[in-house]
ROFILO-22181 format. One record per residue: z, x, y of N, C-alpha, C, CB in turn; residue in one letter. Coordinates in steps of 0.2 Angstrom, whole numbers, plus 5000, padded with zeros to 4 digits. Each point is the difference from the previous one (the first is absolute). Glycine has a CB too. Example, Ala and Ser with C-alpha at 12.3 -4.5 7.8 and 13.67 -1.06 7.14 Angstrom:
2
+------+------+------+------+------+------+------+------+------+------+------+------+---------+
|   nz |   nx |   ny |  caz |  cax |  cay |   cz |   cx |   cy |  cbz |  cbx |  cby | residuo |
+------+------+------+------+------+------+------+------+------+------+------+------+---------+
| 5039 | 5066 | 4972 | 5000 | 4996 | 5006 | 5000 | 5004 | 5006 | 5006 | 4991 | 4994 |       A |
| 4990 | 5007 | 5011 | 5001 | 5004 | 5006 | 5003 | 4996 | 5005 | 4990 | 5006 | 4997 |       S |
+------+------+------+------+------+------+------+------+------+------+------+------+---------+
This chain:
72
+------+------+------+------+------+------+------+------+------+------+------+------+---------+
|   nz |   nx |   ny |  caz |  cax |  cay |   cz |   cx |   cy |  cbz |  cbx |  cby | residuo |
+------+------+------+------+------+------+------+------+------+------+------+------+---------+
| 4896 | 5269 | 5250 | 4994 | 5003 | 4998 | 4994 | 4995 | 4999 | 5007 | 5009 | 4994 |       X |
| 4989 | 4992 | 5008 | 4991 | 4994 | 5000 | 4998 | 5003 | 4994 | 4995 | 4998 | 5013 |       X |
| 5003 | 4997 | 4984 | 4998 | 5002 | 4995 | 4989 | 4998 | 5003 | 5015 | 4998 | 4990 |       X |
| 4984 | 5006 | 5007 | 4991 | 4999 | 5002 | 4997 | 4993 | 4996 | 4997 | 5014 | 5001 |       X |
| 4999 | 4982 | 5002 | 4997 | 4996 | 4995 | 4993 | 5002 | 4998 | 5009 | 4992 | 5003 |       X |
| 4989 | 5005 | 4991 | 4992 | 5000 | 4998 | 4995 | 4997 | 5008 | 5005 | 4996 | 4983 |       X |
| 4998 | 4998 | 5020 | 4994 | 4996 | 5002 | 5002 | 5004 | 5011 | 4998 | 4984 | 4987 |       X |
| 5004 | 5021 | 5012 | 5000 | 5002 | 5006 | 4994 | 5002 | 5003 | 5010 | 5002 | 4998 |       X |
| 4985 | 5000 | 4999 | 4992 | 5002 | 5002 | 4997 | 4993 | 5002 | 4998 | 5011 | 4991 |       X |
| 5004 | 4986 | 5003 | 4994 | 4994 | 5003 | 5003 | 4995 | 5005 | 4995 | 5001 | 4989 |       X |
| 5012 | 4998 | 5013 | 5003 | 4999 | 5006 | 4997 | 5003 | 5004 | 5009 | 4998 | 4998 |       X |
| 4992 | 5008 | 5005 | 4998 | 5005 | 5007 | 4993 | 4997 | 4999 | 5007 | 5014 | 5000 |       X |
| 4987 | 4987 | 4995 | 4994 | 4998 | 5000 | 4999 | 4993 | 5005 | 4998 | 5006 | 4989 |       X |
| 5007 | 4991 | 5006 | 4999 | 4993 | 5004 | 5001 | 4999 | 5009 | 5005 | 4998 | 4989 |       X |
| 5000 | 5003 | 5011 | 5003 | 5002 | 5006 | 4995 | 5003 | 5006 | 5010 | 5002 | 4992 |       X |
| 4983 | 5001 | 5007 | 4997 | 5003 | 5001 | 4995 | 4995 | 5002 | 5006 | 5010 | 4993 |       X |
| 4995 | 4985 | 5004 | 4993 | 4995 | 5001 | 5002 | 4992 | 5004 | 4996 | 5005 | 4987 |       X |
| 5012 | 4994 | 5009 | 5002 | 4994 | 5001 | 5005 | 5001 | 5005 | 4998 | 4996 | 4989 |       X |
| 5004 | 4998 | 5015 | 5005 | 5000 | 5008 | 5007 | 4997 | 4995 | 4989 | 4996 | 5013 |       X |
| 5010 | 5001 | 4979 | 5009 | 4998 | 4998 | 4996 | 5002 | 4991 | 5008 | 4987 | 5012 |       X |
| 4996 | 5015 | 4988 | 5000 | 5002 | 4991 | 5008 | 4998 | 4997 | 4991 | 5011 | 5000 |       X |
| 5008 | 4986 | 4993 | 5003 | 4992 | 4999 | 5002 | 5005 | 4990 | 4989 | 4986 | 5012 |       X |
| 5017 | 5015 | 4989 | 4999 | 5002 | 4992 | 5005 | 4996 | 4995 | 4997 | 5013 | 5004 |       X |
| 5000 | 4985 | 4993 | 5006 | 4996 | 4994 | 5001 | 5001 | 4992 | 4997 | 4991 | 5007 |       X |
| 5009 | 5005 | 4992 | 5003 | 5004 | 4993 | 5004 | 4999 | 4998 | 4996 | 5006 | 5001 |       X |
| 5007 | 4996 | 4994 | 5006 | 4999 | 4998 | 5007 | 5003 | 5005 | 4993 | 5000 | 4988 |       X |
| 5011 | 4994 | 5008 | 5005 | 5004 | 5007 | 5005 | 5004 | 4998 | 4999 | 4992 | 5006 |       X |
| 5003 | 5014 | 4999 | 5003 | 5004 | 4999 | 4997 | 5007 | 4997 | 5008 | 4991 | 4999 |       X |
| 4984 | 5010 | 5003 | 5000 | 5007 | 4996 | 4995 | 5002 | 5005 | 5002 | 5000 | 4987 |       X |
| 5002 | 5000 | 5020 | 5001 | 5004 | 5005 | 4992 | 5001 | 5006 | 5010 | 5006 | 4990 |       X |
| 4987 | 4986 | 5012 | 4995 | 4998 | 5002 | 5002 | 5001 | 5007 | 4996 | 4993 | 4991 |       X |
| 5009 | 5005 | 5012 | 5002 | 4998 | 5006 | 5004 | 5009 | 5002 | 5002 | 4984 | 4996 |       X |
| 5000 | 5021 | 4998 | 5001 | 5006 | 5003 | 4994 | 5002 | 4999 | 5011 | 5003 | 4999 |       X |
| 4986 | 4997 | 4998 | 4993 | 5005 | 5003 | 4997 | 4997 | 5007 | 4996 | 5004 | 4987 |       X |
| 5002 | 4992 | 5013 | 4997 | 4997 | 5006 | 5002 | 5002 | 5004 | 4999 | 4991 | 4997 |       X |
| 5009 | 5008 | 5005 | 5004 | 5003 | 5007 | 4999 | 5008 | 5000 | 5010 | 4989 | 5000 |       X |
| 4989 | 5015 | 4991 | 5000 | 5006 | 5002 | 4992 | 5002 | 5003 | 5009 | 5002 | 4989 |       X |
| 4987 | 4994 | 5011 | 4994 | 5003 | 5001 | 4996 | 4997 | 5005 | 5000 | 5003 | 4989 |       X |
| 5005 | 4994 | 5015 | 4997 | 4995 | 5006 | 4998 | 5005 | 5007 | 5010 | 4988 | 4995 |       X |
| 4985 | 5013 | 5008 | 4999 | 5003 | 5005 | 5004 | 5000 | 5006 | 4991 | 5001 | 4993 |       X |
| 5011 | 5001 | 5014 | 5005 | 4998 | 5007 | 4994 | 4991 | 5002 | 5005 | 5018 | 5008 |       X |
| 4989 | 4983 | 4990 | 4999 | 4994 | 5004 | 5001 | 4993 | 4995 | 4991 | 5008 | 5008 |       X |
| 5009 | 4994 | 4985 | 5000 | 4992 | 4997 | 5009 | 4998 | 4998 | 4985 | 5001 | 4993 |       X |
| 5015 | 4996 | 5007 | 5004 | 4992 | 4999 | 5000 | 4999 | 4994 | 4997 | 4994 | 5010 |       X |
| 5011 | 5005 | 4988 | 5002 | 4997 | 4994 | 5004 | 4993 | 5001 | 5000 | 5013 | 4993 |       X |
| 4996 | 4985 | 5002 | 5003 | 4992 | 4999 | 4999 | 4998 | 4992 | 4996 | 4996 | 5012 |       X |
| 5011 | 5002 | 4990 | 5001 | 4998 | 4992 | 5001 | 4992 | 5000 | 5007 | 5011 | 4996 |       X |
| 4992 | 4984 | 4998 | 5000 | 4993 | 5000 | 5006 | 4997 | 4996 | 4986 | 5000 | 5001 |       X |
| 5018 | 5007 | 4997 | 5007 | 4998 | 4996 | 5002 | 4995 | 5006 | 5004 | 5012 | 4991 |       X |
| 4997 | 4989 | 5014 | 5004 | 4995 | 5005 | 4997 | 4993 | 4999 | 5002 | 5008 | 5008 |       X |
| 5000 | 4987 | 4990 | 4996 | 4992 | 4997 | 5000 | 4999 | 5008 | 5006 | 4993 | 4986 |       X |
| 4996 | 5006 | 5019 | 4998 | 4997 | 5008 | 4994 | 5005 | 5001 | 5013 | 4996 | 5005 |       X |
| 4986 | 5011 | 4994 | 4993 | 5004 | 5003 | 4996 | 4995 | 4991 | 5004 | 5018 | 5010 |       X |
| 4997 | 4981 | 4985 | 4993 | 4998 | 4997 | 5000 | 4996 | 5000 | 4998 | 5004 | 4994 |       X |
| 5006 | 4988 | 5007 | 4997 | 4996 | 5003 | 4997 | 4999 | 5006 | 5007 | 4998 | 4994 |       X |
| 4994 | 5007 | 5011 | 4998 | 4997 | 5006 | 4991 | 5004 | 4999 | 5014 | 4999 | 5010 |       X |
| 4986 | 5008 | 4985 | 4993 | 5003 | 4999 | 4997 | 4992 | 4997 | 5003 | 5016 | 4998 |       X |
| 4999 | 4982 | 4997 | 4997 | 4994 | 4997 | 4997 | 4993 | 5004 | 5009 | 5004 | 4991 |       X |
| 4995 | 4995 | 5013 | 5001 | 4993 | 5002 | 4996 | 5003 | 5008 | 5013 | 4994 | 4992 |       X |
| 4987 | 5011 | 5010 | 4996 | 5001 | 5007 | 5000 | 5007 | 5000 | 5004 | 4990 | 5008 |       X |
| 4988 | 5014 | 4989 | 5000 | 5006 | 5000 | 4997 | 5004 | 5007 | 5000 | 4997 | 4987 |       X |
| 4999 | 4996 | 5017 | 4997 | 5005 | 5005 | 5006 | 5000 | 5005 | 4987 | 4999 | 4998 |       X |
| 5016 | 4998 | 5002 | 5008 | 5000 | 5005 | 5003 | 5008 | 4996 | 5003 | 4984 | 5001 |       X |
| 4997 | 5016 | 4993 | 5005 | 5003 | 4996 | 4996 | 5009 | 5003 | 5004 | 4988 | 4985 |       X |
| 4992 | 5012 | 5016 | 4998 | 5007 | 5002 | 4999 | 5001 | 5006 | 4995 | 5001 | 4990 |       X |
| 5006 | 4994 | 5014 | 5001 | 5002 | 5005 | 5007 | 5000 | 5004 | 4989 | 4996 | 4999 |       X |
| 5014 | 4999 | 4998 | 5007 | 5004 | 4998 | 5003 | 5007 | 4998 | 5000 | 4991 | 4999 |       X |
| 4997 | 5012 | 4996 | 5000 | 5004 | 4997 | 4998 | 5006 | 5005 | 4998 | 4993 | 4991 |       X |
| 4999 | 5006 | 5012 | 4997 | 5004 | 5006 | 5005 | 5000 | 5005 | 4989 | 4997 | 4998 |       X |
| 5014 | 4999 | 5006 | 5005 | 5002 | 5005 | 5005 | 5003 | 4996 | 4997 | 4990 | 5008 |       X |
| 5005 | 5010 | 4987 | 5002 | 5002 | 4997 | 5004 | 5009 | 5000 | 4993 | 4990 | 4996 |       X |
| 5001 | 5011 | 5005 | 4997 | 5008 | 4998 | 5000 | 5003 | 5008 | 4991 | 4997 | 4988 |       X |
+------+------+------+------+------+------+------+------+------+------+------+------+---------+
């Protein structure tokens, strides 16, 4: 069962403007499910819990999104 969250409006808004929307917070109260719940067929989820994808976003971000890209 999904539970709804408060900042789902102002995602979609976002989303609406921006090409990557970036949400942080404590962990575990369900950031990473809503995202994937409210992601549309064309955008792409990426998470940085993997330490090899945040180091490589860190250390060469324009590689890391272009990887990111063949990706998909």
């Amino acid at each position: 069962m999904y539970i709804r969250r408060h900042l789902e409006n102002q995602i979609m808004e976002a989303s609406k403007t921006y090409p990557v929307v970036i949400v942080c917070g404590q962990r575990q109260v369900g950031k990473s499910t809503m995202l994937y719940h409210l992601k549309e067929e064309t955008r792409h989820y990426v998470t940085l819990d993997d330490i090899t994808a945040r180091r490589l976003a860190e250390e060469d971000p324009s590689f890391f999104w272009k990887h990111m890209n063949r990706r998909f």
